[in-house]
Structures are given as C-alpha cells and as structure tokens.
N, C-alpha and C positions, 0 to 999 in steps of 0.2 A: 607113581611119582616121576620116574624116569620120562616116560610116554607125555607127562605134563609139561617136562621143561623141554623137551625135542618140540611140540606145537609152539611154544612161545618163542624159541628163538627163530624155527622157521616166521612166522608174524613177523617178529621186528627185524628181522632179514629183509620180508615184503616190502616193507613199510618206509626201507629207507630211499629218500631222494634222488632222481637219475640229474647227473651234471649238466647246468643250464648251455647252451650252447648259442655262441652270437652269432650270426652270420652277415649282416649289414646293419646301419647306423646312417638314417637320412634326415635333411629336412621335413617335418612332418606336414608342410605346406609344399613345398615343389619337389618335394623328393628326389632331391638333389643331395648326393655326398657333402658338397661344401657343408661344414659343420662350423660353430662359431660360440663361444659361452654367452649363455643367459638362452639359447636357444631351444625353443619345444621339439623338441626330436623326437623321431621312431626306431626303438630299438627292435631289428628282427631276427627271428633263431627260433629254439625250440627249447623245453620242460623251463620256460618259464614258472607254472603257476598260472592260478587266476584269480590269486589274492594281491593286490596292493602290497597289506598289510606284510604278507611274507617272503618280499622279494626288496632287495636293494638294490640300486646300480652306483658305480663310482667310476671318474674321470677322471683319470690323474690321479687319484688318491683324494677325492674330495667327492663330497657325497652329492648326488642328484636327484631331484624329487621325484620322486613318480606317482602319473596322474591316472595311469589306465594300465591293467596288467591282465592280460590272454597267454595264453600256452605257447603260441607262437611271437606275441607282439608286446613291446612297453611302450607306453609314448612316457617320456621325461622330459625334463626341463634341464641344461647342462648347468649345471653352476655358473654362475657369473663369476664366482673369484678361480675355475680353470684356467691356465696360461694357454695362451696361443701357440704353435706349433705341432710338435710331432706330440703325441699323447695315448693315453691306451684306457679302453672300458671296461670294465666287469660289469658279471652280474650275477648275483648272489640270489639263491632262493632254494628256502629252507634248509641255510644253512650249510650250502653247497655250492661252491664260485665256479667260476666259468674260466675257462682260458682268457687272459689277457687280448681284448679287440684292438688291434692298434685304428688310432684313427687321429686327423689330422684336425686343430682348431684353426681356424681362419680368424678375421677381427671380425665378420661380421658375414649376413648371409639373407640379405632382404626378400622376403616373399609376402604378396598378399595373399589372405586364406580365401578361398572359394569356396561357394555356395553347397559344389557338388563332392565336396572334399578331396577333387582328385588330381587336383593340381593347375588345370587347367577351367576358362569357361567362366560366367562369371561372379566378380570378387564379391565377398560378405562384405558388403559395404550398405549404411542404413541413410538417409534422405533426413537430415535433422531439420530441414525447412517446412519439408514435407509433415512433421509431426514424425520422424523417425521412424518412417517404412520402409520395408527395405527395396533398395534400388532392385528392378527386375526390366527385362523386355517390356513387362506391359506395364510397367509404373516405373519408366525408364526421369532420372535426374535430368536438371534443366542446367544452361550456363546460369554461375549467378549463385545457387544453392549451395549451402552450407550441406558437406557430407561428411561421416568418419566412419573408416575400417579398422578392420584387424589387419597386424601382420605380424611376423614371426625374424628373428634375425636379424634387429637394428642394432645388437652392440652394446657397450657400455651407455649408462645414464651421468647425468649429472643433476643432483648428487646420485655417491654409489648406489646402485640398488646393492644389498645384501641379500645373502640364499639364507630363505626366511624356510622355517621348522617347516610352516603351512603350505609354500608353494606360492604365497600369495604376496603383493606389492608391499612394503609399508607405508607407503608413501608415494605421491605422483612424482615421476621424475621424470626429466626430458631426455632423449637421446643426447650423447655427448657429444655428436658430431652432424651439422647440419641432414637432414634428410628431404628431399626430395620428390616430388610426385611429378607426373606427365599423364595424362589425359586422351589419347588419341594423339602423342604427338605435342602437345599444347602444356607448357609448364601450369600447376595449378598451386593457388597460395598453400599453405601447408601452416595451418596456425598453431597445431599441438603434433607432436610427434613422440612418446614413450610410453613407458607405465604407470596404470595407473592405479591407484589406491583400493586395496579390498581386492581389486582382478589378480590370475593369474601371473604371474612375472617371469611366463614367457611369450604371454601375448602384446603387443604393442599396440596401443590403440594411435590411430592417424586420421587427424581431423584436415581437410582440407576444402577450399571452394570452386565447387569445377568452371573450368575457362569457358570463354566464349568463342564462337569461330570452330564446334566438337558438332558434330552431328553423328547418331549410329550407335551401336554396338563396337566400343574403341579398345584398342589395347589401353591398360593402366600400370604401369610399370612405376618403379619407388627404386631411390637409389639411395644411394650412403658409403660413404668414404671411395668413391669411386667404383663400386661393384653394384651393377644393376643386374636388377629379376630377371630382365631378358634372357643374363646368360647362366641362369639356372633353373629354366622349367625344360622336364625332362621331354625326352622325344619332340624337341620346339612348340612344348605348349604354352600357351595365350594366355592371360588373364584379364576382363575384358570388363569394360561399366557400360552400361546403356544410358545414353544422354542421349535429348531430344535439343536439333540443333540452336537452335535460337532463345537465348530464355527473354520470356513474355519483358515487353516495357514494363515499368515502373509506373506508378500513376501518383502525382502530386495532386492530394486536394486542399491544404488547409498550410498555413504555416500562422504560428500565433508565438505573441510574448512569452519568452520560459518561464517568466514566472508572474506576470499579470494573467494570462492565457487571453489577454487583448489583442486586437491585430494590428497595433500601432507597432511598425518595427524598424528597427535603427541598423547601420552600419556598425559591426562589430556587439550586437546582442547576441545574446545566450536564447536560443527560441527552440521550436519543438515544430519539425515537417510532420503533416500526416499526408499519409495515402495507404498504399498497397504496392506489394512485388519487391521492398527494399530487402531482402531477407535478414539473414541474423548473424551476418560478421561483419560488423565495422568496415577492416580493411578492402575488403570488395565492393565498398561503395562511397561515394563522391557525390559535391553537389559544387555547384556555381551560381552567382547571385551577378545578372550583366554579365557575365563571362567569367567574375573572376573567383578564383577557388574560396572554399567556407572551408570550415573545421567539422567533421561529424565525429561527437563525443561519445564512444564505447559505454555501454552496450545497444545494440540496432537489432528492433523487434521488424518485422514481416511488415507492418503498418506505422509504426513512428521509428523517429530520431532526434535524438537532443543535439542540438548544432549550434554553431559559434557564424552568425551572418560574415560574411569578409568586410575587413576594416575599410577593403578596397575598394569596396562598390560605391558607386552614386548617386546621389540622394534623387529621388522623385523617383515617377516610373519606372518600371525592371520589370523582370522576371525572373524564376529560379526554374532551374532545373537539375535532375537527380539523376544521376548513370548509377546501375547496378550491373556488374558483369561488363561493364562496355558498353550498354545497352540506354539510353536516354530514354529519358520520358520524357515528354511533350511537357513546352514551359506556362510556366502558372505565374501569372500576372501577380504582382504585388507593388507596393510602393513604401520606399523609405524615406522618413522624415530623419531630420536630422538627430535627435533624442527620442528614446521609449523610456522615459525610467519608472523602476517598478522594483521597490524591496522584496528579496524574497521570505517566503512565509515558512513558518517550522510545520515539517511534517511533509512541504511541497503542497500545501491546501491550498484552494481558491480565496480564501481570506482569512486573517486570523492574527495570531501575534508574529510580529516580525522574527526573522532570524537574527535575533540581537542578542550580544553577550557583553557582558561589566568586563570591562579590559583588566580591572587588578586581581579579581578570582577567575579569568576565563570559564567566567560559568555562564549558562545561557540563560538568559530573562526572561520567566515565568509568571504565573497567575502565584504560584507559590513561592517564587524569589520574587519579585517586580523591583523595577530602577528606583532611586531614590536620586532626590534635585542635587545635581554637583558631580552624581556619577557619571566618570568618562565610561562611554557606549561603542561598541561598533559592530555595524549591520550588514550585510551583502546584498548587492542590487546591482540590477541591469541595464541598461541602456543607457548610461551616464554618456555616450559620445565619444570623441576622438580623446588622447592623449598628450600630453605635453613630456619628452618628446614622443612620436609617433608608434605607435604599437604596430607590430606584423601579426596577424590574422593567427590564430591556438594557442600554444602555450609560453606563456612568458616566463622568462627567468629574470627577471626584473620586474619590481611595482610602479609604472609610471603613474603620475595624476593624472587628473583629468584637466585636460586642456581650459574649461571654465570651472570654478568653483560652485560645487550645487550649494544650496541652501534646504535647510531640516528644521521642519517644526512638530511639536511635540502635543498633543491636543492643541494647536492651532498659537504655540506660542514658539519663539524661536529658539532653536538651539545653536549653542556656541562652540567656538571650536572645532568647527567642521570642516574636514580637510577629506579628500576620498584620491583614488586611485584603481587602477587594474592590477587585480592581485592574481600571483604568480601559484598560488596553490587552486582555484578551478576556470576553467576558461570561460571568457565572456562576463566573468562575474567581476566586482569590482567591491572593495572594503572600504565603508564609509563609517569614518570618525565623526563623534560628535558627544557632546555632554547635554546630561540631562536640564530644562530651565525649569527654575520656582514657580511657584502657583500653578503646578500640574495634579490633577489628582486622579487615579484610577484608571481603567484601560482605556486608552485615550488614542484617536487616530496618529501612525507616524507617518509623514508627506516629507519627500525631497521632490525638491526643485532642480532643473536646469535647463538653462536655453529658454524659458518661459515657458516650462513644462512641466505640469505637476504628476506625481502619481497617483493614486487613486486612495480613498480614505479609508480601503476596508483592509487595510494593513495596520496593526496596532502594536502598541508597547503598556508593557505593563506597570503603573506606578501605584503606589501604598494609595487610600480614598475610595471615595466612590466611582465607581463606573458610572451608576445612572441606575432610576426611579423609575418604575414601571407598575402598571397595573398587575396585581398578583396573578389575577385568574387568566391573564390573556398576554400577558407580557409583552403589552402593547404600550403605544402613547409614553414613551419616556419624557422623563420632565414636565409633568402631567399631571397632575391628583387633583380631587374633590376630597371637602371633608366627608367622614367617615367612613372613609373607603380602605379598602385593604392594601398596600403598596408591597412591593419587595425591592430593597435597595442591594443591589448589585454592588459588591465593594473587594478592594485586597488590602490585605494585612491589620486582621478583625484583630489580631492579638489571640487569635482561641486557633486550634483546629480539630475540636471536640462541637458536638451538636448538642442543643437546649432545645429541646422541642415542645418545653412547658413553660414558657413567660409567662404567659398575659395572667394577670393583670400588670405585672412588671415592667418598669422600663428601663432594668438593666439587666447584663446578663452578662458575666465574666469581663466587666469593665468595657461592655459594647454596651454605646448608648446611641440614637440617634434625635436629633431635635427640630422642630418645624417653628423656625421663630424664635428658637431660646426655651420651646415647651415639649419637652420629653413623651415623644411618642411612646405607647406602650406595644410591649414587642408580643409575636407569637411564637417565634422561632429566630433562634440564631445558628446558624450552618455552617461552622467553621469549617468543617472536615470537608465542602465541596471546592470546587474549583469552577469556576468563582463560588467566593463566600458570599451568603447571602444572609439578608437581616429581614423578615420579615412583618408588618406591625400593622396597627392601627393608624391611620391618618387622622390628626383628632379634631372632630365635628365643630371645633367651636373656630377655626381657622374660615378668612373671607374665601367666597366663594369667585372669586378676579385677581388679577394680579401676579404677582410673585411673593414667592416668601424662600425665606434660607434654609438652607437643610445640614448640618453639620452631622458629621461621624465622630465621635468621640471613643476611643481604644483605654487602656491599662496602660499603652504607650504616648497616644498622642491625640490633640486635638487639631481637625483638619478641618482646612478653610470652610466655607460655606457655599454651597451648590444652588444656584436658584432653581426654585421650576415655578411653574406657571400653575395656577387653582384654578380649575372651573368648576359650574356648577354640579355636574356631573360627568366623566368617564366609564361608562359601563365595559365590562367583560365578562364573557361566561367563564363560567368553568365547565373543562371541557375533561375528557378519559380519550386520552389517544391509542391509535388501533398500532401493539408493536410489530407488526407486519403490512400491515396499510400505512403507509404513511400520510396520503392524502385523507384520508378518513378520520376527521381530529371531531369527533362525538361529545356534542353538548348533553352535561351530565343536567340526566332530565328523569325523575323516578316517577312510575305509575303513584299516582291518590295513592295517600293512607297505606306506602307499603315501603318495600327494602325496593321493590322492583326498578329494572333499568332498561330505558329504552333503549337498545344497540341492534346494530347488525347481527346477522346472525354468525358473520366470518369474526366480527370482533368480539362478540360475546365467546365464542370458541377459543380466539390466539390469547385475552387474558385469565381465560381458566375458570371462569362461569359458568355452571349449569344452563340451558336451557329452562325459559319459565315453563313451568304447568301447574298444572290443579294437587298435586304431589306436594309441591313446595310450598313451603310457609311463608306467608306475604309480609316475614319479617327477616326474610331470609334473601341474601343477592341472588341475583340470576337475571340474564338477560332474555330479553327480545323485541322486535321492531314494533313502533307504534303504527296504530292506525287510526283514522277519521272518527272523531267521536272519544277518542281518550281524553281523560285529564289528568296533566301532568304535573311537574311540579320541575323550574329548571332552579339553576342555581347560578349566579352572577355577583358582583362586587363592582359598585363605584356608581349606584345611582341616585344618590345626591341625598338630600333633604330626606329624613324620616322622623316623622314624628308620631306621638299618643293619636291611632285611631285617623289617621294622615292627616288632623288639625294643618293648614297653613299657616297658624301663627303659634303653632307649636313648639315644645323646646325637644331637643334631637337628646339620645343619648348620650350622657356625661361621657367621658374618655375613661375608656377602664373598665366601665359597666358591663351588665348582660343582660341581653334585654331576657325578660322572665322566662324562664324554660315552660313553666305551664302555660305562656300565652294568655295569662291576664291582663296583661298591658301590648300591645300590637303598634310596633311599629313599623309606620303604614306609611309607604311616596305622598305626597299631597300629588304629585303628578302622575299619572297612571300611564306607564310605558308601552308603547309599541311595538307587538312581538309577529312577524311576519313566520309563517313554513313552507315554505316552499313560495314563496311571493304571496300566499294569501294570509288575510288576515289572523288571528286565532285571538279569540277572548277570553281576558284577561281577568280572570276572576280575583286575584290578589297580590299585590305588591308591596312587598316590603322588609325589613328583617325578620331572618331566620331564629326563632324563637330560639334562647342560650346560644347563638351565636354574632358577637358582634363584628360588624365590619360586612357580615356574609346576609345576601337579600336572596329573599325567594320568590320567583315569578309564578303563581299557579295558573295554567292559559289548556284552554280546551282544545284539539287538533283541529282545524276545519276541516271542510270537506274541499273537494276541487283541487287537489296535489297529485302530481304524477307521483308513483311509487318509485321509491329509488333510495340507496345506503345512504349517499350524500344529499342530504334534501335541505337546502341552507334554512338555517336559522337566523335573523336580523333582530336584534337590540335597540329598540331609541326610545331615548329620552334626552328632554330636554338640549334638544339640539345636537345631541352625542351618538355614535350609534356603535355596535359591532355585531359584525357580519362575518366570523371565520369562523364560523364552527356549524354542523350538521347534525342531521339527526337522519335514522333509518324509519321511511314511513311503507309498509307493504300490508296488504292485504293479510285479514287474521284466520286462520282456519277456523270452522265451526266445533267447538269442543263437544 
C-alpha cells in the first residue's frame, strides 16, 4: 500500500506544467514590435502547449483570442477594447501563467499579408475583375481592376468592433479613421477598408482599384493615421503587387433606352452602355457624351452600365466615350433627339405592365390589384426632356417639371391630371402623375406623349374588364371569333380567384358570365386563381358569320361595357403540347389512328415525361414518337367554321350547349374540307369535323405525305376558308424497322 501511494505521487509530480515563457510579441504580418488592439499578432517563448483549448493569453487584463497554439508560438488577436500605451501580456497554459511581457500598444500598426507569409514579397491580394484570382507575376492585375487584400493593423472600426467569444466579426465595420493605399507610388481609390462579417477580426479586408501610369512588380504600401508599412517591415522588407502597365481600352458597342431598350436617346435619359473592359467599380469609371460629363449609376459590371445621358449634351450627332482607369475607349457615334420617352416596366422587362402605383395606398398596379376609372396613378419614365427650371446632370435634391407638359392615354383614351417632373429619389428617371379615364377596360396599352413623341404600346396598365378575345388553341387573332369556336377571354377582376374547370354546359360560374349579343355563351372554365384570369367558352354557332358583335363581362360585382370584335367565317388554330425545354418547338397535338399515341420529338417526348412508343405499350396508353410518310394522324384545332350533320351545306350546326354524340352517330362534318400542308406538301384529308363529345373541339384526320425533309420542326399549315395557321410543327423522321 505504502509502495502504491509513493508511484502516484511521483506521477502527478510528472505530470505537472513547466511555467509558459514569453520572449517576444510581433506583428504577425511584418513582424514588427509596433503592437496596436484589434491586431493578429504572434506571441513567442516556449511550454506553450499545442492545445488552443488549454492555453489563454491576456493584455492588460483583458482576454485575447487565440487562433493557433505550438510549443514555441501563439498567433492571437489583441483585444480591440486593450488601451493604448504601456501594457503587459500573459500567458497562461494549463493553468500556469507566465511572467508578465511588458509591451507597448500603439493606435494602429498597418501591414499587408503576403503570399509567402514572411513579411516581405508579394501581397495576398485577389483580382476581383479577374473572377477573383489571385494577383501573381504570371497573372499580374491590370490599371483599371477592382482588387481586395488582407491586412492586419488598421485600428479601431466604426461602428465598435467588439472582442467576440469566436474571434470572428459581428458585423462589417469600417476603419475609424481614413486608410490609404499606393501602388508603385501612385495613390489607388480604396472603396472598403475594415472588417468584415463571419471573417476573423483581426484580419482587415481592403478593397481597392489599382491606378494607371503602374507598370512591374511595385511596392504596395497602406497607411492610416499617419503610420505607413514602410516603416515596419523588418530588415527593409517590400511588399509588392504585379501590375501590368497599361490596362487594355474599354470598348463601347451599344448604348440603348434604360427602359424601352430602343436606341432612341435624349439628353438627360436613364440608358444602359454596353461593351467590354468597364470593370466593377463605379468610381473608376467616367463617361462623356460631346465632351460633356454623364452620371454612371452604381453598380458597373465588366460589360454594362446604367448611366444618366448629360443634360448637357446637344442634340443631333455625338458621340460617347468611356475612360476606365484613365484609359478612353474610342468614341461611338450615336445621335440624340430631343425626347426618348418610355415608361418603365415592373420587373425591368422588355414589355409588360408599367411601373405604376394608386397614389392613396402606394401600392403598385397589378393584374391582381388593377386601377379603377378616377384613380389618381403615378408611373416612372425616361426621357421626358429638359426641365423647367434647368436640371444639372445626377442627382437631384429637388423635383423639377418638365419643361412641356407630356400627355397619357390609357388604352388609347386620355388621361387627366397629368403633371410629371424629375424626381429626386433615382436618376434620369422622372414621376408622372395622371388619373385614370372611363370607358377603359382590362390590360390596356399606357402611352405618354411629348414633343410629338410617343412611347411605344407594349407598356401597359391594368384595369378591371376584359383584356381581349382570342382563339383558345393558338391564342391568336384577338378580336376575332367564328361561331362555334372555342375563345378564351383574357380579363381582371373576375370576382373569383378560385378555378371552375367543369362549366359547360353552364353559362355561369361564381357570378362570371360572358355574353355575345346579349346571348350567354356557355363556359368551359373559369381561372380565377391565374394571372391573368381567364374565362374560357363556346362561341355560340348561331352568331352571323361578318361583322361585329358585343362581348360584355359580367362579375357578382359589375357589369362591364361592351367589347366589339369582328366574326368571320372561320379562324382556325391547332392545339399545340409545347416542348418545356425547347422553346421553339411548339408541337401540333397530333395522335397516331385509333390510339393514345403522340407524334413528338424524341427530345420533347423525354422533357414532358412520356415514355417512348413501342410494341410494349398499349395503344391506349400516352407515349411519344416522331411521325413518318405514310402515318395517319389525327390533329386537333378549334375555329373552323360551319359544322354540320354529315357536312350537309344547308345544314343546321350544333345548338349552343350540346355535345355532339360521344358514339359518333351523328358526325359533324366542315361542308368545306380544309387544307393541311407538312412540311410544304400536301397531306390528305380524310376527315373534318367535330370531335365526337367534344364541342367547340374539331378533328382534322390527314395522312403524312411523302416528299418532307425529316426534321423536329416540320410546319404544320391550316386553311380554311380563307383563314389559315401556321405556328405549330410536328417531328417527321424516319421509323426504325421493328
């Protein structure tokens, strides 16, 4: 027993800690004494540890994080709330402190980190133009590029950084006190300068754009509150970037309307330069239009910039040019008229509903809010012209008008009220007031006017009514029906925004009705929950085949005006299965005889999730594949006029409502037997007419000819009765021998 407790206290005799020992405390980038809080430092001495976990250091009496712990070495971060002057370190591990290090905090203690960790040689700095590679001799930065380093030693932030548990930022914060970069000599802009979020917070990230007039392998020296790197890298060493001297011209190819994307452009528009070489800081690049300075709008990609034209320039012939770096690109002709105007569109789309919002809920005008007659509106647009008084070129702090008053109409009728101006919240852009006028219905083109200048009509607003009538299968020919054809009326503010997709024989449907004449079409669907709502119906057979007739929408809320369209005797359109990965490829739905089968591509039978046909599958069952020479098909189309018992000429069409006989005891048949082209050649037409229990829906059965180049898109052409449609394809290739 004796002999047991003599081994154990020898052991935890072993076992206990030798006293950690400091012997210097440098910056961990230029290893340099100057010391300063918030700074990455290397503590060195000896019985460290080479646990993190089991070793502390303190500054003053305030704890320091440490990031890397060796027997000989700590690197730490000094606390940011240490005081500046005389001060003293420990270092603790396993429980066993060190002699007091005296050492001295400075305010600050700037050094870039290099590559080679050793103080010298050169700096970690990455090429963010370049796709953020790192700057090297052989992939040395240009003038002109956007770059950011590390560095160690900038000082306080604003706001406080705090000494976080983790070591790590809470938050981006900027240097408190301006900081500085030099290039070779050559001051470079310096857009971010401190810490940042999630990193280290004793690392300082420093973003700058190297000058022009650098060529080489140059010193890069970073200052701050008066104390530059220079005078602390050890044994006079260098920190150094490789910049190649000249950076490449800039190239202007295009400048268009900011928001038409037309190339109609005005003095003092919101437009969009394209080229190449602008890189990706704003502040490093400039443009002139005739000499005189423009506005470039933050943020500036490699290839565009959103720019503000100068108010300055004069009208007719010019040209623009673009310095990056100092550096000019050759100028690019253009010519400004005295107005470009052009509302802008929500989203920034090439057309669509305007940027417009109801001024008493600032809320913006939707397919599912839309304006109502009386509401005051206001929109944003470009190129309204000069000022009354005079605008200077970017940002205003004042909304001046516009020197002429535009004029605004609303589906082509006038609106009241309209007053506009250059508004002071984006540049180039300008806030046009105007109230909605009566007798508007549905999404309806919006057009201002000035100077004798229109915008263009595919900017719209959205009002309660119908949009417009269109062939169901082809969403073609608005304004446009034959009887007994299928229609889909495009409308806002059905009163539903719930879906009925079982009407017919019905011609109401949650107080949506629509009427041809005063005679209630019967509906197949009503779509409240889309955007646009849509009402889908029967066109009813017994309406003249010329002319016009009214079309009213009638809601649970209201009954709205009347819509003319035009009746012929037929409008045809296929129905088509479009390819969600092709988008050219809009596939006329065409089934093999007597089966489920579908003639497609073989890439679109794949992307909507068909089987391949074969001998396997049951020819009651979907699945695709291309037709060939000698098939007989079966397509399917809507809006080919007259159908009558057995295609009598002086026969009577189906009543509105009816179905023509599911078993095909009565066949309603064209008296006119329609024209089906594939590929330019002929194909014969074995049957035309309604689709047996389906009314509204015709079936063309037509045999493939021979004499078509094989190909996915092989058009398909429609005509009848003087009508035709010709957007849709079909896949005609050679069949393997089974």
């Amino acid at each position: 027993m004796l002999r047991f407790v003599v081994i154990l206290a020898f052991s935890a005799a072993a076992a206990v800690a030798q006293t950690p020992t400091v012997t210097a405390v440098v910056n961990s980038a230029s290893f340099s004494p100057q010391l300063c809080p918030g700074l990455a430092a290397a503590v060195l001495g000896s019985n460290f540890g080479t646990s993190v976990a089991s070793v502390s250091v303190s500054v003053g009496g305030k704890a320091a994080y440490v990031t890397f712990a060796s027997a000989t070495q700590l690197n730490v971060i000094i606390p940011f709330g240490a005081s500046t002057g005389a001060s003293t370190l420990t270092v603790t591990a396993g429980g066993v402190a060190s002699v007091a290090f005296n050492i001295t905090l400075s305010a600050v203690s700037p050094y870039f980190s290099t590559q080679n960790g050793g103080g010298s040689g050169l700096a970690t700095i990455v090429d963010i133009t370049a796709g953020n590679a790192l700057v090297t001799a052989a992939a040395p930065a240009h003038a002109g590029d956007a770059v950011s380093g590390y560095a160690v030693g900038l000082g306080p932030t604003n706001p406080v950084t705090p000494d976080a548990a983790n070591g790590l930022a809470p938050a981006n914060a900027a240097t408190a006190t301006t900081t500085t970069v030099t290039v070779g000599g050559v001051a470079a802009t310096v857009s971010f300068a401190g810490v940042v979020k999630g990193q280290s917070e004793g690392l300082y990230q420093v973003n700058f754009t190297v000058p022009a007039g650098v060529s080489g392998t140059v010193p890069l020296v970073i200052s701050i509150d008066g104390v530059s790197s220079t005078s602390l890298g050890v044994n006079s060493a260098v920190v150094t970037i490789a910049v190649v001297g000249t950076a490449a011209a800039p190239t202007v190819t295009g400048v268009q309307n900011g928001a038409s994307f037309g190339t109609t452009l005005c003095p003092g528009l919101e437009a969009i330069i394209y080229g190449s070489g602008f890189g990706t800081t704003a502040a490093n690049v400039s443009f002139t239009v005739g000499g005189k300075p423009g506005y470039v709008i933050p943020p500036v990609t490699a290839n565009q910039m959103l720019v503000q034209l100068p108010f300055e320039a004069s009208t007719g012939a010019t040209s623009i040019i673009v310095t990056v770096g100092g550096v000019p690109s050759a100028p690019l002709n253009i010519t400004l008229s005295a107005v470009a105007p052009s509302f802008l569109i929500q989203n920034s789309a090439a057309s669509g509903l305007g940027d417009v919002v109801e001024t008493s809920t600032n809320k913006l005008v939707t397919l599912a809010a839309p304006a109502h007659d009386g509401d005051i509106l206001y929109a944003y647009a470009v190129g309204l012209g000069p000022t009354n008084p005079p605008s200077a070129t970017g940002v205003q702090t004042v909304s001046n008008p516009t020197a002429t008053l535009p004029a605004v109409t609303v589906g082509g009728v006038a609106a009241t009220g309209v007053s506009a101006g250059l508004t002071s919240q984006y540049v180039g852009v300008y806030q046009v007031n105007f109230t909605v006028p009566q007798n508007v219905q549905g999404t309806v083109p919006l057009v201002i006017t000035i100077g004798g200048v229109s915008s263009a009509t595919n900017v719209t607003l959205a009002t309660p009514g119908i949009s417009s009538v269109v062939n169901n299968a082809s969403f073609a020919a608005p304004g446009t029906a034959s009887p007994g054809s299928i229609a889909s009326v495009f409308a806002n503010s059905l009163g539903t925004t719930t879906n009925n997709l079982s009407v017919f024989p019905g011609t109401s449907s949650g107080g949506v009705q629509v009427t041809f004449n005063g005679t209630a079409a019967p509906l197949f669907h009503v779509v409240g929950a889309a955007s646009p709502q849509q009402v889908d119906l029967l066109v009813p057979s017994n309406l003249p085949t010329s002319g016009t007739v009214n079309v009213q929408l009638i809601t649970s809320a209201a009954f709205y005006a009347n819509v003319p369209i035009t009746m012929v005797p037929a409008n045809p359109g296929f129905y088509r299965i479009p390819d969600p990965k092709v988008p050219n490829l809009v596939n006329v739905i065409a089934q093999f005889a007597n089966s489920a089968w579908l003639a497609l591509p073989v890439s679109t039978t794949a992307n909507i999730g068909l089987p391949a046909c074969s001998s396997s599958i049951s020819k009651l069952s979907e699945c695709g594949q291309p037709a060939t020479p000698g098939d007989t098909l079966v397509l399917y189309a809507t809006g080919l006029g007259l159908a009558t018992p057995n295609g009598d000429p002086n026969g009577k069409p189906l009543p509105p409502g009816q179905i023509p006989p599911i078993d095909g005891s009565v066949l309603y048949e064209t008296p006119t037997t329609p024209v089906v082209t594939i590929g330019g050649q002929p194909a014969a037409v074995l049957f035309s007419g309604l689709a047996p229990g389906f009314p509204g829906e015709y079936q063309i059965d037509v045999t493939v000819p021979g004499g078509i180049a094989s190909g996915d898109n092989v058009p398909v052409v429609l005509t009848i009765l003087g009508a035709s449609d010709s957007s849709t394809t079909i896949s005609i290739q050679p069949r393997p021998a089974s």
